[in-house]
DSSP file (Angstrom, degrees, kcal/mol; ACC not computed):
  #  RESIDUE AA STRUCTURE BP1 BP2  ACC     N-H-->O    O-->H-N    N-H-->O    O-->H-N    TCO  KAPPA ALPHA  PHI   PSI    X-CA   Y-CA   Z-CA
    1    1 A X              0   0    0      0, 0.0    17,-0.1     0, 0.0     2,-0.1   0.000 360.0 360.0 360.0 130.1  100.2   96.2   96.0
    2    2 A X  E     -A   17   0A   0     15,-0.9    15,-0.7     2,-0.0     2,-0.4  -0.533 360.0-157.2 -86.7 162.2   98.7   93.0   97.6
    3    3 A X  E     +A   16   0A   0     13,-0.2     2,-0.3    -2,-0.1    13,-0.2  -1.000  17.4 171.6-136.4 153.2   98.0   92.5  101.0
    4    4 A X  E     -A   15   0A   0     11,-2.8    11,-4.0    -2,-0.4     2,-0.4  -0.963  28.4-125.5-155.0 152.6   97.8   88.9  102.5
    5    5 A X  E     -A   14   0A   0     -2,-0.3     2,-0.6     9,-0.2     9,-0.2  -0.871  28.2-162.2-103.2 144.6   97.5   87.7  105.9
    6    6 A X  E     -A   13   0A   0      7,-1.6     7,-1.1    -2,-0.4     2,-0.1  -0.921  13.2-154.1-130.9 116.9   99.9   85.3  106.9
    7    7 A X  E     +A   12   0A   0     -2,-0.6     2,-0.4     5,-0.2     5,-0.2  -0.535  19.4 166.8 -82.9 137.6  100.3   82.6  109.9
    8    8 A X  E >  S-A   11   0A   0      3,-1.2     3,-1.3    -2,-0.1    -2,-0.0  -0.903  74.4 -22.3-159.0 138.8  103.6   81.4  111.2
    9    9 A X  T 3  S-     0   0    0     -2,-0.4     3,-0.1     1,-0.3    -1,-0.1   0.778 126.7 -56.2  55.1  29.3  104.4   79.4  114.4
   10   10 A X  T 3  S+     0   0    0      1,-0.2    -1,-0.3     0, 0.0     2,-0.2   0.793 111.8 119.3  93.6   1.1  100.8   80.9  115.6
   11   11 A X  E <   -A    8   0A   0     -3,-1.3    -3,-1.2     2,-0.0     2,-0.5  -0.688  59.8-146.1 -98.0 162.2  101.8   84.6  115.1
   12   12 A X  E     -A    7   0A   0     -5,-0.2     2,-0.2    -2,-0.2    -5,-0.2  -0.967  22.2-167.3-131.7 142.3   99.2   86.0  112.4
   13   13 A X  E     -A    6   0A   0     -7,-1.1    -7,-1.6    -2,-0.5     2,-0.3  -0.949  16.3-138.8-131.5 104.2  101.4   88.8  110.1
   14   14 A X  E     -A    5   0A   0     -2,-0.2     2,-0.4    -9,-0.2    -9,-0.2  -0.528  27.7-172.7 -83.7 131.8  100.0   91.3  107.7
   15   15 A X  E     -A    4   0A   0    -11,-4.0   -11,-2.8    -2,-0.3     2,-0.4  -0.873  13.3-156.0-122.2 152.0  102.0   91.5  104.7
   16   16 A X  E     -A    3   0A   0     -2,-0.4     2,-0.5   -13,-0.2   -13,-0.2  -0.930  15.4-154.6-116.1 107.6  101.9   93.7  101.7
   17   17 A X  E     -A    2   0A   0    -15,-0.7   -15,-0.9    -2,-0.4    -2,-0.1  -0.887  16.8-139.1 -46.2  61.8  103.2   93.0   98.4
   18   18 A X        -     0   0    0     -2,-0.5     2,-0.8   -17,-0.1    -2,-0.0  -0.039  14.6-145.3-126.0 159.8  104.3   94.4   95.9
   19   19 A X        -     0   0    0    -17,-0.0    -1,-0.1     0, 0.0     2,-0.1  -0.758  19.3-167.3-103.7  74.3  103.3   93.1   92.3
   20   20 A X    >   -     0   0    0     -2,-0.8     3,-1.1     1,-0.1     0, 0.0  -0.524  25.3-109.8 -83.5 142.9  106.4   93.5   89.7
   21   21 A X  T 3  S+     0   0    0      1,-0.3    -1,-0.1    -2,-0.1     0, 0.0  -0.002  93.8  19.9 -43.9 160.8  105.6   93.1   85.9
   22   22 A X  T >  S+     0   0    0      1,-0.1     3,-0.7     3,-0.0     2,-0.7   0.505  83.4 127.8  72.6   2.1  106.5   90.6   83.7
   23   23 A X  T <>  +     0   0    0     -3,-1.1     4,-0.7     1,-0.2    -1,-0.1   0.139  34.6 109.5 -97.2  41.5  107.3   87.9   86.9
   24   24 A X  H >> S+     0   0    0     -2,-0.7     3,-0.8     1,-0.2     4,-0.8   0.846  72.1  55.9 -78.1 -34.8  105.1   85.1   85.6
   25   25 A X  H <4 S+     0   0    0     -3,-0.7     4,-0.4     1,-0.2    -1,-0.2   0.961 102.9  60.2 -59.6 -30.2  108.1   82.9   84.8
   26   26 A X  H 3> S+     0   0    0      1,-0.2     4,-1.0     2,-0.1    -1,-0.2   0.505  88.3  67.3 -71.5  -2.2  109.1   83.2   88.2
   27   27 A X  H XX S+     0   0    0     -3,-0.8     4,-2.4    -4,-0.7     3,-1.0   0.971  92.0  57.7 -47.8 -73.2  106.3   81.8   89.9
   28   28 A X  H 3< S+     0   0    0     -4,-0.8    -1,-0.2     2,-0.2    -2,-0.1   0.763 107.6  57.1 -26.0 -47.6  106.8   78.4   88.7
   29   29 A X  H 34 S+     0   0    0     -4,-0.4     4,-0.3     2,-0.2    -1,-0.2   0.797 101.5  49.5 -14.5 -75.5  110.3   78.9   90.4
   30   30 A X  H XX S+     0   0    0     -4,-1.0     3,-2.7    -3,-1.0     4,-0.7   0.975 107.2  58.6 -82.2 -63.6  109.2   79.8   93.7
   31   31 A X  T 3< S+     0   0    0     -4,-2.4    -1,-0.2     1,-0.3    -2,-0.2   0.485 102.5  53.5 -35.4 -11.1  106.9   76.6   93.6
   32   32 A X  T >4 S+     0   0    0     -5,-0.3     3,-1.1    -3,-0.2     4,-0.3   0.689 103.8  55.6 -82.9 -27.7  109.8   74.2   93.0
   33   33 A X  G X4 S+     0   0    0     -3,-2.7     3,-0.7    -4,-0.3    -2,-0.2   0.860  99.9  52.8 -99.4 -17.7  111.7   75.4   95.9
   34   34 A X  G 3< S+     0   0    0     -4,-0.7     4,-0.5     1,-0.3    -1,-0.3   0.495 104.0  66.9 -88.5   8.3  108.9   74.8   99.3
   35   35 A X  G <  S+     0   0    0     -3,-1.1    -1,-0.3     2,-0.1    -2,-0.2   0.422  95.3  49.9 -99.0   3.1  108.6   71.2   97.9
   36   36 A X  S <  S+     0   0    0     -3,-0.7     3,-0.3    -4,-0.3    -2,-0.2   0.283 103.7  67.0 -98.6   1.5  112.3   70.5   98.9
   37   37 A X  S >  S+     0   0    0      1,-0.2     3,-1.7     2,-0.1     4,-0.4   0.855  81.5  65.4 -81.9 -31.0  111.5   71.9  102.4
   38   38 A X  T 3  S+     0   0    0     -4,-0.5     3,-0.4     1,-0.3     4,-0.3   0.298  78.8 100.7 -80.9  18.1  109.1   69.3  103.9
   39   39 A X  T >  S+     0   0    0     -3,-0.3     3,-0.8     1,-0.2     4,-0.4   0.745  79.8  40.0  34.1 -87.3  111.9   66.9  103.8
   40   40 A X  T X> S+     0   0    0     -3,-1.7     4,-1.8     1,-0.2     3,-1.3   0.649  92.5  84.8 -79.4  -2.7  112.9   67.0  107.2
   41   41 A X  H 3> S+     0   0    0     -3,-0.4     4,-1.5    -4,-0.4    -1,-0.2   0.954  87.3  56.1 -73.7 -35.9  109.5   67.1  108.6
   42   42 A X  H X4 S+     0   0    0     -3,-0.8     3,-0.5    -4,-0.3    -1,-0.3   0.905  97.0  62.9 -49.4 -36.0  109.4   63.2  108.4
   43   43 A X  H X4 S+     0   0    0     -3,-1.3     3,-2.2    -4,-0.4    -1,-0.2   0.930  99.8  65.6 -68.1 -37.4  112.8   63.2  110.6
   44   44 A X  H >< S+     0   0    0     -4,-1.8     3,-0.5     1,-0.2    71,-0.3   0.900  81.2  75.2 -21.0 -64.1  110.2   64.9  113.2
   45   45 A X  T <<  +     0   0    0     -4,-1.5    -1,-0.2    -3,-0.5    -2,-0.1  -0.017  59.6 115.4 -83.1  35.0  108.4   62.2  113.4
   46   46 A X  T <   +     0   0    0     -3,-2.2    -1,-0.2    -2,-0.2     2,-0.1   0.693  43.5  98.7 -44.0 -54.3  110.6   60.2  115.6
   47   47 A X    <   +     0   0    0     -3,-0.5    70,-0.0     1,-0.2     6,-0.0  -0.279  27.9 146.9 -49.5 120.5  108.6   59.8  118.6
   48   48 A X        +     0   0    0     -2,-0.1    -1,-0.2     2,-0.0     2,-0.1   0.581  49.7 100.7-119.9 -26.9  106.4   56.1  119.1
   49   49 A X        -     0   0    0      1,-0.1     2,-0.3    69,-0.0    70,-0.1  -0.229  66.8-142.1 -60.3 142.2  106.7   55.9  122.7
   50   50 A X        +     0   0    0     68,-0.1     2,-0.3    -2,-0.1    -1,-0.1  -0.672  58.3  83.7 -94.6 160.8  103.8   56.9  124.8
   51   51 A X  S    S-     0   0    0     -2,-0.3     2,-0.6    49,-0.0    69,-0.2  -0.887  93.7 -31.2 137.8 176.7  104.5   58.7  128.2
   52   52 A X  E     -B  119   0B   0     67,-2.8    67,-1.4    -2,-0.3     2,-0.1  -0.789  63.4-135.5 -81.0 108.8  105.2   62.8  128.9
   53   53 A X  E     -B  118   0B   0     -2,-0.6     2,-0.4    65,-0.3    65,-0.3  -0.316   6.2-151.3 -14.1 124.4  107.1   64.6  125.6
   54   54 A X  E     -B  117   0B   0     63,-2.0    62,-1.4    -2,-0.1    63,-0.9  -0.951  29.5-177.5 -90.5 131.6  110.1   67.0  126.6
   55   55 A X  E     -B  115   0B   0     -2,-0.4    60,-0.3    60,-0.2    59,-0.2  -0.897  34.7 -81.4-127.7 172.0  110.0   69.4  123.7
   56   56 A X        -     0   0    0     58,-1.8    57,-1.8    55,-0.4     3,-0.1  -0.325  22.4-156.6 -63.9 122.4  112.1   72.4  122.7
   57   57 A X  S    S-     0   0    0     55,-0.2     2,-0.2    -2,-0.1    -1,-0.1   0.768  82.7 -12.8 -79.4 -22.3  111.0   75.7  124.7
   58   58 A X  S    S-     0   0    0     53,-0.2     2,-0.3    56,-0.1    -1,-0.1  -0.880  87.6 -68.2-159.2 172.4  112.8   77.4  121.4
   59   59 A X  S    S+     0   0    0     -2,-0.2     2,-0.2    -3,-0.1    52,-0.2  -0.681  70.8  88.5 -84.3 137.8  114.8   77.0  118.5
   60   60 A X  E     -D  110   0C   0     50,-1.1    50,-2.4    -2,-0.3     2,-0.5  -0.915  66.5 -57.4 157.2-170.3  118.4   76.2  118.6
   61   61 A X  E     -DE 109  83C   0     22,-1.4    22,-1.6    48,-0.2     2,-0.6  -0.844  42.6-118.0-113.5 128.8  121.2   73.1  118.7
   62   62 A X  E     + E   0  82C   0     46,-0.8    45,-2.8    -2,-0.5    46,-0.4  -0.557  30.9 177.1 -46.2  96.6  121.5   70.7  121.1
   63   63 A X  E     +     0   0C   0     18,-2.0     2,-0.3    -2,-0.6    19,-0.2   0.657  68.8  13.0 -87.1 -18.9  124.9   71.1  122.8
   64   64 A X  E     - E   0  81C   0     17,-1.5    17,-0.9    41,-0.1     2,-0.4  -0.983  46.5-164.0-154.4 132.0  124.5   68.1  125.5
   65   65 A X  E     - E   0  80C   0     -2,-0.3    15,-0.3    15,-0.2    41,-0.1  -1.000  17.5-178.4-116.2 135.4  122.1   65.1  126.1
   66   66 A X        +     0   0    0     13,-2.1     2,-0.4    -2,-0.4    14,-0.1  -0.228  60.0  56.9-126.2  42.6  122.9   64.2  130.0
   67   67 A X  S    S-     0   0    0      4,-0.0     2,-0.4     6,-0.0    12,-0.0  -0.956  74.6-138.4-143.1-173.7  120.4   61.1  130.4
   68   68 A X    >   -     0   0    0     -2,-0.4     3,-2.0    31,-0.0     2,-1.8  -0.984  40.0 -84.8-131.2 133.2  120.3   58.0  128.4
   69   69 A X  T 3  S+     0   0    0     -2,-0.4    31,-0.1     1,-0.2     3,-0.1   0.060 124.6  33.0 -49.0  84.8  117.3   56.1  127.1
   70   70 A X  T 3  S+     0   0    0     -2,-1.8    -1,-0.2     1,-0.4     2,-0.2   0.446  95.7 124.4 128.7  13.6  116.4   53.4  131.0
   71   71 A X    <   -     0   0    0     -3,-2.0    28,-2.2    28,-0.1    -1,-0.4  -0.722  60.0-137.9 -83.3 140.8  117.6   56.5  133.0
   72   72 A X  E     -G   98   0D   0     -2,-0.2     2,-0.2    26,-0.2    26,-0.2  -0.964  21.3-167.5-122.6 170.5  115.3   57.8  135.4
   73   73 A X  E     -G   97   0D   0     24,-2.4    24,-2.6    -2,-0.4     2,-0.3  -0.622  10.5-135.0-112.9 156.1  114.6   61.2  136.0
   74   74 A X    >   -     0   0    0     -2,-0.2     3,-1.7    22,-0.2    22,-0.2  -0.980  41.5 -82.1-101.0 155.6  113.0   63.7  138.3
   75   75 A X  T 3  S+     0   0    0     -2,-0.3    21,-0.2     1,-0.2    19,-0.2   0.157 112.3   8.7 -66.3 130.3  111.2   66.2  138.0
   76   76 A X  T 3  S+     0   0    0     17,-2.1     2,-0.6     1,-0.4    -1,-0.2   0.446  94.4 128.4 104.2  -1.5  113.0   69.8  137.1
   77   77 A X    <   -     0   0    0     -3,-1.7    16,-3.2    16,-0.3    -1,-0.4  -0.717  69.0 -99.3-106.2 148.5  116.4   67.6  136.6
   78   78 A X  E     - F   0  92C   0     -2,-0.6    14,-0.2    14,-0.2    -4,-0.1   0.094  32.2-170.8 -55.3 162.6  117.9   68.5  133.2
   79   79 A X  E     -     0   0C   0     12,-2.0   -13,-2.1     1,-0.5     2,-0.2   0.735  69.1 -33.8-121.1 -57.6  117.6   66.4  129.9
   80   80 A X  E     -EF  65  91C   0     11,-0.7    11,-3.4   -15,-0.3    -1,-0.5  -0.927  61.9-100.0-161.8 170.5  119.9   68.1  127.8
   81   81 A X  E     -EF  64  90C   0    -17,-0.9   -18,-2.0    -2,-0.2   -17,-1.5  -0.805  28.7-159.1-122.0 146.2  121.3   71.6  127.1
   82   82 A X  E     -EF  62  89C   0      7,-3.1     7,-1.1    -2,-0.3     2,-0.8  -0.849  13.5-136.8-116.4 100.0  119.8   73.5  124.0
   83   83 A X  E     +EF  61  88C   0    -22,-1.6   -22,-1.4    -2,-0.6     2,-0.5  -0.369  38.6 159.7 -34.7  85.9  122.1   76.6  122.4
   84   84 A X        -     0   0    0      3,-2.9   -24,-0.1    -2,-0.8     3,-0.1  -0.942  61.2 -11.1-138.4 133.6  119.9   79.3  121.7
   85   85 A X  S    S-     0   0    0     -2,-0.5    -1,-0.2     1,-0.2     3,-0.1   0.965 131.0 -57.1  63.1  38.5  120.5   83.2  121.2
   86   86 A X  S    S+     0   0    0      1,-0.3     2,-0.4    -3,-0.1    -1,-0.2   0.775 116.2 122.3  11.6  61.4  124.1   82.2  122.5
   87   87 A X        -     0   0    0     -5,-0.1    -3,-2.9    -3,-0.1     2,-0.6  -0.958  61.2-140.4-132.2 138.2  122.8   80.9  125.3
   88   88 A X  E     -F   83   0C   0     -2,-0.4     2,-0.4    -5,-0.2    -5,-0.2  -0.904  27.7-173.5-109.1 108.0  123.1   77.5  126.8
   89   89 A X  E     -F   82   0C   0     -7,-1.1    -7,-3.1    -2,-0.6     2,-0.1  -0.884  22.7-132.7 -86.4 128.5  119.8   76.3  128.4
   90   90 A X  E     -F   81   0C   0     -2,-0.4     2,-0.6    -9,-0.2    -9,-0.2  -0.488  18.2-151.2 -67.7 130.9  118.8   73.1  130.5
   91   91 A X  E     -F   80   0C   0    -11,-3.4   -12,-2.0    -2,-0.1   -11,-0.7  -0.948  27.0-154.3 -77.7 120.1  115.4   71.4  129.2
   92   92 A X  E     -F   78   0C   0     -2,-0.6   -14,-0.2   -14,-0.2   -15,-0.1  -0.785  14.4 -93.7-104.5 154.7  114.3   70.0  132.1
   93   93 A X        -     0   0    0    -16,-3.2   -17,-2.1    -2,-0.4   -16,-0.3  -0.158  21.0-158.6 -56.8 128.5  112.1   67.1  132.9
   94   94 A X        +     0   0    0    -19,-0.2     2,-0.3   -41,-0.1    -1,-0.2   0.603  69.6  17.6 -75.3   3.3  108.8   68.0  133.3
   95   95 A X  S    S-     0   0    0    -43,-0.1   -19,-0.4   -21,-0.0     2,-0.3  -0.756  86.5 -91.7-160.6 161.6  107.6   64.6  135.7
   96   96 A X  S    S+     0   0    0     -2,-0.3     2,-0.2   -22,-0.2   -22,-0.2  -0.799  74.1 105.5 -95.9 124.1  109.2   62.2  137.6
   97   97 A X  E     -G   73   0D   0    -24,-2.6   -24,-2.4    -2,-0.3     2,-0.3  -0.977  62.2 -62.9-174.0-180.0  109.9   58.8  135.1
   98   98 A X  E     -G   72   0D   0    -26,-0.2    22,-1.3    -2,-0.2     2,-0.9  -0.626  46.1-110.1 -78.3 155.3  111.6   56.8  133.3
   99   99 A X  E     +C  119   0B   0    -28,-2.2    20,-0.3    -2,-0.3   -29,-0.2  -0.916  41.9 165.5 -65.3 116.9  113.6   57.5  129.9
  100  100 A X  E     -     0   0B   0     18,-1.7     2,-0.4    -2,-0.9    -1,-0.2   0.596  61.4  -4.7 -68.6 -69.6  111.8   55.9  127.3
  101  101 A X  E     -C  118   0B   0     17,-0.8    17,-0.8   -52,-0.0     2,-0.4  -0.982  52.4-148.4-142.6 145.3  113.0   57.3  124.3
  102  102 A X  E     -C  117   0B   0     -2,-0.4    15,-0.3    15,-0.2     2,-0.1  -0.984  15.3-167.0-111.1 118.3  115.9   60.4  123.2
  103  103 A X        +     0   0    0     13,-6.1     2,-0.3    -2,-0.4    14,-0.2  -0.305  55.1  54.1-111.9  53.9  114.5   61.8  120.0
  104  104 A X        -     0   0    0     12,-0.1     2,-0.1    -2,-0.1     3,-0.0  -0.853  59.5-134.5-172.0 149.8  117.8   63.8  119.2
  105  105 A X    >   -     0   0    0     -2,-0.3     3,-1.2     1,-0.1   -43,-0.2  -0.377  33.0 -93.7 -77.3 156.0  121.3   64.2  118.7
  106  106 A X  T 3  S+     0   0    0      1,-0.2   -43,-0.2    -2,-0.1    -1,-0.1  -0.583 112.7  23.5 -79.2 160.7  124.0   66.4  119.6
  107  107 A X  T 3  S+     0   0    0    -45,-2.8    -1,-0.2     1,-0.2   -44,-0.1   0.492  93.9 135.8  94.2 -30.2  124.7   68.8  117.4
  108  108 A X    <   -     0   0    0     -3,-1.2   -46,-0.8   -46,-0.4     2,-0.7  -0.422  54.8-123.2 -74.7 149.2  121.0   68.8  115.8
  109  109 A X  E     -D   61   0C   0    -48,-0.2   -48,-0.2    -3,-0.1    -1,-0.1  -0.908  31.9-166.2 -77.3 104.1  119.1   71.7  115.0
  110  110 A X  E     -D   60   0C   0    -50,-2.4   -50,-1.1    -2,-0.7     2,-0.2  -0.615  13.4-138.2 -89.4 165.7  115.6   71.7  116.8
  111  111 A X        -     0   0    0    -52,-0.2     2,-0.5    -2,-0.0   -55,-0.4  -0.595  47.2 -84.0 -97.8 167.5  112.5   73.8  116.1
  112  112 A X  S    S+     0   0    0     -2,-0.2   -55,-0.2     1,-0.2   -53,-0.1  -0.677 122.8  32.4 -73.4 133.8  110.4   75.3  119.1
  113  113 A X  S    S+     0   0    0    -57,-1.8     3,-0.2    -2,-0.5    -1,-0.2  -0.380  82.7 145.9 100.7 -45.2  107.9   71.7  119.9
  114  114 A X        -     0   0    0    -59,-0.2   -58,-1.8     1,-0.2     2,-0.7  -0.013  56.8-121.5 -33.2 135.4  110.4   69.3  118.9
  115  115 A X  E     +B   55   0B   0    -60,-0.3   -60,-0.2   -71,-0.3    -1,-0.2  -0.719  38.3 170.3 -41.9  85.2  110.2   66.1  120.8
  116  116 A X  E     -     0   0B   0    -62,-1.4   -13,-6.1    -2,-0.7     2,-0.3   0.903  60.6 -13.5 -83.6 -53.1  113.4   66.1  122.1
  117  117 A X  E     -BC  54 102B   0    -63,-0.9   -63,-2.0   -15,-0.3     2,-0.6  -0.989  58.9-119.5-140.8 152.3  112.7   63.2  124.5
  118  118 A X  E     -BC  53 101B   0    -17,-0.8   -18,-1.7    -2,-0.3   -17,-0.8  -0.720  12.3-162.9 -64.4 120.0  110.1   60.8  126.4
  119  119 A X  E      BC  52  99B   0    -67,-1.4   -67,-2.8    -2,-0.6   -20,-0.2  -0.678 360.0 360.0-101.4 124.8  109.1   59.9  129.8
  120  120 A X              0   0    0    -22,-1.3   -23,-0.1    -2,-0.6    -1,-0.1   0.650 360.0 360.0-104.8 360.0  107.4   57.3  130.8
């Protein structure tokens, strides 16, 4: 048995392993398949405006965007509503601003950070 520690979102996890014979051919395997994840990370990297980020408090799909990109906002009034745990939650603005940019669709999957929109 191996033991490795392992970070994910910021949680640190001690993991143990266990070592089966003969699984060198499957290595190779498992190394093809986390170079078809970072893919989407580029779609991430939507945001260009400067100004105050709304990001994702959690993971989960956007079900509603209720401003539009020259809307302004105030502070605490929703941006859009995010599906999570079967739950519908408002993100709400953190500042008083203009819309700058909406960096998501409905429908989308976010991660927890995502840049769902700017305020300028």
């Amino acid at each position: 048995m191996k033991r490795y520690n392992i970070t994910v979102n910021g949680k640190a996890y001690d993991v143990a392993v266990e070592e089966i014979g003969g699984a060198v051919a499957s290595a190779p395997v498992a190394a093809t398949a986390p170079t078809a994840t970072p893919a989407p990370a580029p779609a991430a990297a939507a945001p260009v405006a400067d100004g105050t980020k709304v990001t994702a408090p959690m993971p989960g799909t956007i079900l509603d965007i209720k401003v539009a990109v020259g809307d302004t906002v105030k502070s605490g009034q929703a941006i859009c509503v995010l599906e999570a745990m079967k739950m519908e939650n408002d993100v709400n603005s953190p500042c008083d601003g203009k819309i700058l940019s909406i960096n998501t669709t409905k429908g989308s999957a976010v991660e927890t950070g995502a840049v769902l929109a700017v305020i300028g």
